[in-house]
Rosetta silent file (secondary structure, phi, psi, omega in degrees, C-alpha in Angstrom):
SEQUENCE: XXXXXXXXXXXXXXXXXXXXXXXXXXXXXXXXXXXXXXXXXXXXXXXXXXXXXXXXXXXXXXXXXXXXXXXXXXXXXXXXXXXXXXXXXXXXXXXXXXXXXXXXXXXXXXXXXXXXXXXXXXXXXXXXXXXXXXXXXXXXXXXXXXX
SCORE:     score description
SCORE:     0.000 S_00000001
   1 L     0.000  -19.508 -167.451  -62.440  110.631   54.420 S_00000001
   2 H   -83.782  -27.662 -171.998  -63.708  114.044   53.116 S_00000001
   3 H   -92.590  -31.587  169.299  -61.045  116.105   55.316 S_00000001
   4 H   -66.383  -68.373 -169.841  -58.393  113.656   54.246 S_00000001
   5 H   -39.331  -45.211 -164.030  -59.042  113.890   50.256 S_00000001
   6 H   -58.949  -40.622  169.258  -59.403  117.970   50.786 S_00000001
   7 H   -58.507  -44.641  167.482  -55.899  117.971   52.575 S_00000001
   8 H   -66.593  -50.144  172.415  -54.437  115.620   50.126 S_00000001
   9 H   -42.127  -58.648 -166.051  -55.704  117.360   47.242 S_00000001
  10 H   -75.813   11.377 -172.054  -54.789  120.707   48.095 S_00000001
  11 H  -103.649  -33.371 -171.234  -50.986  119.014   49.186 S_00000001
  12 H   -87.100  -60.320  170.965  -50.714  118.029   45.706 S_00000001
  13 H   -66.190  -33.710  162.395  -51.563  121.257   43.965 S_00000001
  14 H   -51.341  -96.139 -158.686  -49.391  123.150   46.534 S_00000001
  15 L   -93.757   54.933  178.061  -46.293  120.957   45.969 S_00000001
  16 L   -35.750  -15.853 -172.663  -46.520  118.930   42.997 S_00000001
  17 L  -122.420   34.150  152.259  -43.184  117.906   42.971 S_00000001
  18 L   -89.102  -27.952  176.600  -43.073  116.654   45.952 S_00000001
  19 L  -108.000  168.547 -178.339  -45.076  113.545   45.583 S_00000001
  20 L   -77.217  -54.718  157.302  -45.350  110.388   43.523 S_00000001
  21 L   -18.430  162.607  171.730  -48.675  111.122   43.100 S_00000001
  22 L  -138.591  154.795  179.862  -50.247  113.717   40.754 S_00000001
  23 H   -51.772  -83.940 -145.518  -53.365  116.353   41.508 S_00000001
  24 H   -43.650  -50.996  153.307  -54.678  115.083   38.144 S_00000001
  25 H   -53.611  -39.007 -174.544  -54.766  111.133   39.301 S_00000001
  26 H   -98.988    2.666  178.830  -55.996  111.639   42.762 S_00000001
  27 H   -97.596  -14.007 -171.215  -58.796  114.064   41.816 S_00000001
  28 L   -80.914  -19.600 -157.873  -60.483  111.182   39.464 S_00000001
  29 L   -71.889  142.145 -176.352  -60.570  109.009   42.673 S_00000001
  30 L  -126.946 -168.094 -171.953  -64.086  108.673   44.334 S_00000001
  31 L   -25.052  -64.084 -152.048  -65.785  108.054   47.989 S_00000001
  32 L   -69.237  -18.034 -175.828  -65.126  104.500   47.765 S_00000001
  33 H   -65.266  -64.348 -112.960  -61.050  104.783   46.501 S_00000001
  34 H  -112.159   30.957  179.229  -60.237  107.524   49.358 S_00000001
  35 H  -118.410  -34.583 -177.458  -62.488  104.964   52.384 S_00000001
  36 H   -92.692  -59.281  115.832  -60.622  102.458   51.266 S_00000001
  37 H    50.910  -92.142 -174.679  -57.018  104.312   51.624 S_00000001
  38 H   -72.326  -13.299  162.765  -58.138  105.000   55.198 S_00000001
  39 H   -67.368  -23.386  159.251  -59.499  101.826   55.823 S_00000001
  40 L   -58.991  178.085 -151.938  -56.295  100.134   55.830 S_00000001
  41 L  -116.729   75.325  159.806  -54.516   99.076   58.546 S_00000001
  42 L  -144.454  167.956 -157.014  -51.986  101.641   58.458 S_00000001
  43 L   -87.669  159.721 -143.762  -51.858  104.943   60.489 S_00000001
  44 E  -148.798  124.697  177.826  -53.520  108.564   58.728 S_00000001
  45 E  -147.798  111.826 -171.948  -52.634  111.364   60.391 S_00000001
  46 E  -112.027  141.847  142.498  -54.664  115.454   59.723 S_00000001
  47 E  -119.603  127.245 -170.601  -53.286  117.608   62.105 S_00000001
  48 E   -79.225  130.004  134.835  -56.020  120.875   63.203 S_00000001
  49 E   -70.044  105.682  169.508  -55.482  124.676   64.237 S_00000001
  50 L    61.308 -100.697  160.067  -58.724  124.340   65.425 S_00000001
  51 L  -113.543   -8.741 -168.377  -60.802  123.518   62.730 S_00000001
  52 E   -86.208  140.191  178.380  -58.575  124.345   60.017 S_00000001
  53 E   -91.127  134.930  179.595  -56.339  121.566   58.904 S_00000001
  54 E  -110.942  -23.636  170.882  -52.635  122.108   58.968 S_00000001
  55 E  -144.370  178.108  173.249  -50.227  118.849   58.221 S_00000001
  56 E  -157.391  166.412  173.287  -50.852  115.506   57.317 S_00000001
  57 E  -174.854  175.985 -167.791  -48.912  112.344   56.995 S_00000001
  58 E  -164.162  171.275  172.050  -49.523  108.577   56.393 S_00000001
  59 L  -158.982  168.271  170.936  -47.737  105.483   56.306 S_00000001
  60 E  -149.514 -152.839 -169.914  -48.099  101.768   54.995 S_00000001
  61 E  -104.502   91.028  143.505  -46.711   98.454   55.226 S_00000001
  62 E   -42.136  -53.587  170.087  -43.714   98.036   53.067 S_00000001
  63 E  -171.829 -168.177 -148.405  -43.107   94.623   53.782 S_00000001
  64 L   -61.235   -6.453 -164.265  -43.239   92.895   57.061 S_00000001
  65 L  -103.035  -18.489 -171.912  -40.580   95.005   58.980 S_00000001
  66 E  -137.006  151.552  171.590  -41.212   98.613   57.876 S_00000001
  67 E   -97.622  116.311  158.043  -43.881  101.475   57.456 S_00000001
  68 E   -95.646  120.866  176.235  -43.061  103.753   54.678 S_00000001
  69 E   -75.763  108.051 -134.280  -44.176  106.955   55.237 S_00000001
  70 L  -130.376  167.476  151.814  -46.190  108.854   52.210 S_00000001
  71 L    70.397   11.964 -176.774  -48.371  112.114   51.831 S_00000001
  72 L   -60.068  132.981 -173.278  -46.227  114.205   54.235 S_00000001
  73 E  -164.289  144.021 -177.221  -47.116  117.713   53.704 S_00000001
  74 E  -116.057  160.141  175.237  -47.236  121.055   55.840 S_00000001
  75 L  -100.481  137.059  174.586  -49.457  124.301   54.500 S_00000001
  76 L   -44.811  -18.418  154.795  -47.624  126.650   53.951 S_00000001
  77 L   -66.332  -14.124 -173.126  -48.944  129.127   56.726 S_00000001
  78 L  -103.199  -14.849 -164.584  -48.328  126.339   59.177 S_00000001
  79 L   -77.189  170.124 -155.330  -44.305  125.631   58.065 S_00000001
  80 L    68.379   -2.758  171.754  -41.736  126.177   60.913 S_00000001
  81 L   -79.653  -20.461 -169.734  -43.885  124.762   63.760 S_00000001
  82 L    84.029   21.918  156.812  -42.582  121.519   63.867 S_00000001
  83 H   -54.892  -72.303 -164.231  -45.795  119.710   62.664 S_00000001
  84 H   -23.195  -50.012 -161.107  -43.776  117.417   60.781 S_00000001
  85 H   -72.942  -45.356 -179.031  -42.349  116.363   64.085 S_00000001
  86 H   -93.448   19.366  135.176  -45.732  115.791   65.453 S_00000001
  87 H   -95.378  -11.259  141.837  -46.745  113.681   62.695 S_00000001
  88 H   -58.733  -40.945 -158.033  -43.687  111.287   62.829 S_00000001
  89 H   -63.933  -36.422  162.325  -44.187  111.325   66.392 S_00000001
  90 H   -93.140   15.433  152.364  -47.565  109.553   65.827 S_00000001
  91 H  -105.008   13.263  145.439  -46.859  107.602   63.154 S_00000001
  92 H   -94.831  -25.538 -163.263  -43.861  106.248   65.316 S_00000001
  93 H   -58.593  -38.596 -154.270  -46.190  106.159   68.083 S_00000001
  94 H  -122.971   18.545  148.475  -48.250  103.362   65.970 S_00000001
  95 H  -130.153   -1.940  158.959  -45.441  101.378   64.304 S_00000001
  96 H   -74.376  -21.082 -171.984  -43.160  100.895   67.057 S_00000001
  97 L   -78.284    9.884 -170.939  -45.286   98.748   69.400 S_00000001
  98 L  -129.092   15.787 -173.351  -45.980   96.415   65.905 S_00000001
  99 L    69.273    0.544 -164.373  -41.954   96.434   65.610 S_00000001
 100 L   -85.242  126.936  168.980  -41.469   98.411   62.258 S_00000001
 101 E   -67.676 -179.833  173.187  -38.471  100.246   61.484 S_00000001
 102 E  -109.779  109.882 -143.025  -39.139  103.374   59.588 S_00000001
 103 E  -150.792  124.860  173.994  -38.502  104.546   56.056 S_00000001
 104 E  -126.839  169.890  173.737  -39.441  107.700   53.915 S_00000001
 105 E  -107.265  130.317 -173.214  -38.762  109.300   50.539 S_00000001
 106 E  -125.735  169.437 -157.219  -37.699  112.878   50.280 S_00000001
 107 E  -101.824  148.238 -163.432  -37.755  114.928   46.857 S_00000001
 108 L   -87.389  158.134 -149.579  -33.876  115.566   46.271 S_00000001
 109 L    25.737   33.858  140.371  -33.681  119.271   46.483 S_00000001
 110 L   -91.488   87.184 -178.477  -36.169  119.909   49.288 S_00000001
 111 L   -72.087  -11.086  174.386  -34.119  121.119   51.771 S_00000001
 112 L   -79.269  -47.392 -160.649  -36.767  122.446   54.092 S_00000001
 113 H   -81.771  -40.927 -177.750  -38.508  118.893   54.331 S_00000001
 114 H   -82.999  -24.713  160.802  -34.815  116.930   54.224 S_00000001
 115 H   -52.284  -59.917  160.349  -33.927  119.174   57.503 S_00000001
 116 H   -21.610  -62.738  173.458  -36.656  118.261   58.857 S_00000001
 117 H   -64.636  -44.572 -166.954  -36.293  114.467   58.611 S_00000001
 118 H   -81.303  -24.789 -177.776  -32.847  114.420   59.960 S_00000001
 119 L   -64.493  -12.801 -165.737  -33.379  117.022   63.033 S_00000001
 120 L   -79.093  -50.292 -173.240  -36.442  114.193   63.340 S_00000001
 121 L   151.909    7.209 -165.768  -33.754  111.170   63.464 S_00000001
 122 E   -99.332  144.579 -158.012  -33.939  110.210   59.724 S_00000001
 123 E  -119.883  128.900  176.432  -30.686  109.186   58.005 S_00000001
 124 E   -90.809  124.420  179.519  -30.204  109.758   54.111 S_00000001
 125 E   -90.729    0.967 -176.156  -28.960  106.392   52.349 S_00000001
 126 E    94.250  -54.550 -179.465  -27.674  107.536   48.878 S_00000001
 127 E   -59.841  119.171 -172.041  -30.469  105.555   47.367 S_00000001
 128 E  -112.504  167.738  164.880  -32.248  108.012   44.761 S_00000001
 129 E  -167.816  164.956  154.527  -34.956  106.732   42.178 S_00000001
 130 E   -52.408  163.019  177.045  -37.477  108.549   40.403 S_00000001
 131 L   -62.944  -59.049 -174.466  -40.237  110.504   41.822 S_00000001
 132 L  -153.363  151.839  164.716  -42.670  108.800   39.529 S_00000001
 133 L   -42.914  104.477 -170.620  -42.503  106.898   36.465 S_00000001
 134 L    94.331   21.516  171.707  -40.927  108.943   33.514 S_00000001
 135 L   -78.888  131.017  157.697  -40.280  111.586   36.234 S_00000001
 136 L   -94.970  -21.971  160.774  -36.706  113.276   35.917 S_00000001
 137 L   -76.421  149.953  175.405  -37.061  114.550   39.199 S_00000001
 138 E  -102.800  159.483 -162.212  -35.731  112.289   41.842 S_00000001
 139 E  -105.162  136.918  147.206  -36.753  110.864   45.655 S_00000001
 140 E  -123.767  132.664  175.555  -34.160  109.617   48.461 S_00000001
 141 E   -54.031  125.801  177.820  -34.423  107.228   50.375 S_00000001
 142 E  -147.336  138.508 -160.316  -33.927  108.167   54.094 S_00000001
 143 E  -118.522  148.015 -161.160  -34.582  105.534   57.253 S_00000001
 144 E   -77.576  140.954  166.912  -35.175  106.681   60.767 S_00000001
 145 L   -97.686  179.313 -168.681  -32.470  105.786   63.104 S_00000001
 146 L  -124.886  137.406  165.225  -33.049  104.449   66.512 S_00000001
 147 L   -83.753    0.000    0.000  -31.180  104.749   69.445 S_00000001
C-alpha cells in the first residue's frame, strides 16, 4: 500500500490535470483509506525498473460489464517505453477472463496519453464531461475495441 500511495501521490503532483483526483484530497487519506483501495476486488498495477517504480494503472467495476480504468500515469523519465501498454495488457489480462469490456477517461488535450490509448486498441466516443466537479477542464470517454 505504501509503494502504491507514493506512486499515486507523486502522479498527482506531476500531472494534476490529468486526474479526477487532486494531490490535496489524496494526501489527507490514511493507512486504512489507501488498504482499502487495494483491497478491492479490482486489479492495481506498479510497474519497477528495478526497484524504482515507473507506471501505474488501476481499474474498477463500473457496473457489471465493464472495468474502468483510473490512476494511469507514466514518470516522466520512463515515457516512450510503452509502459502504458504493459499496464493495459494486465489489466486486460484480469478483466477479460471475468468478461468485462473496457473503458477509460482521457484528459482532452493529452495527446501523448490519447495516442497511446488508440495505438493500444481504445476508441474515442465523443462523450466529454468534466474532469472533476467545477472543473473546466474536460475527460473523454474512450472504450477498448475488441477484435
Amino acid at each position: 500500500w505504501q509503494l502504491w500511495r507514493d506512486l499515486r501521490l507523486r502522479s498527482l503532483a506531476e500531472s494534476p490535470g490529468a486526474f479526477g483526483a487532486t494531490l490535496a484530497d489524496e494526501q489527507t487519506f490514511g493507512e486504512d483509506r489507501w488498504r482499502s483501495w487495494l483491497s478491492a476486488d479490482a486489479p492495481h498495477v506498479v510497474v519497477l525498473d528495478g526497484t524504482e517504480p515507473a507506471a501505474m494503472g488501476a481499474g474498477y467495476r463500473e457496473d457489471a460489464d465493464r472495468l474502468h480504468i483510473i490512476a494511469m500515469w507514466t514518470a516522466p523519465t520512463y515515457r516512450g517505453r510503452r509502459l502504458a501498454a504493459l499496464v493495459l495488457d494486465t489489466l486486460v489480462g484480469w478483466a477479460t477472463p471475468r468478461g468485462l469490456g473496457l473503458v477509460l477517461d482521457v484528459a482532452v488535450g493529452n495527446d501523448a496519453a490519447r495516442s497511446a490509448y488508440a495505438a493500444y486498441g481504445f476508441a474515442a466516443t465523443g462523450a466529454t464531461r468534466p474532469i472533476r466537479e467545477g472543473a473546466p477542464d474536460l475527460v473523454e470517454t474512450m472504450i477498448l475495441r475488441r477484435g
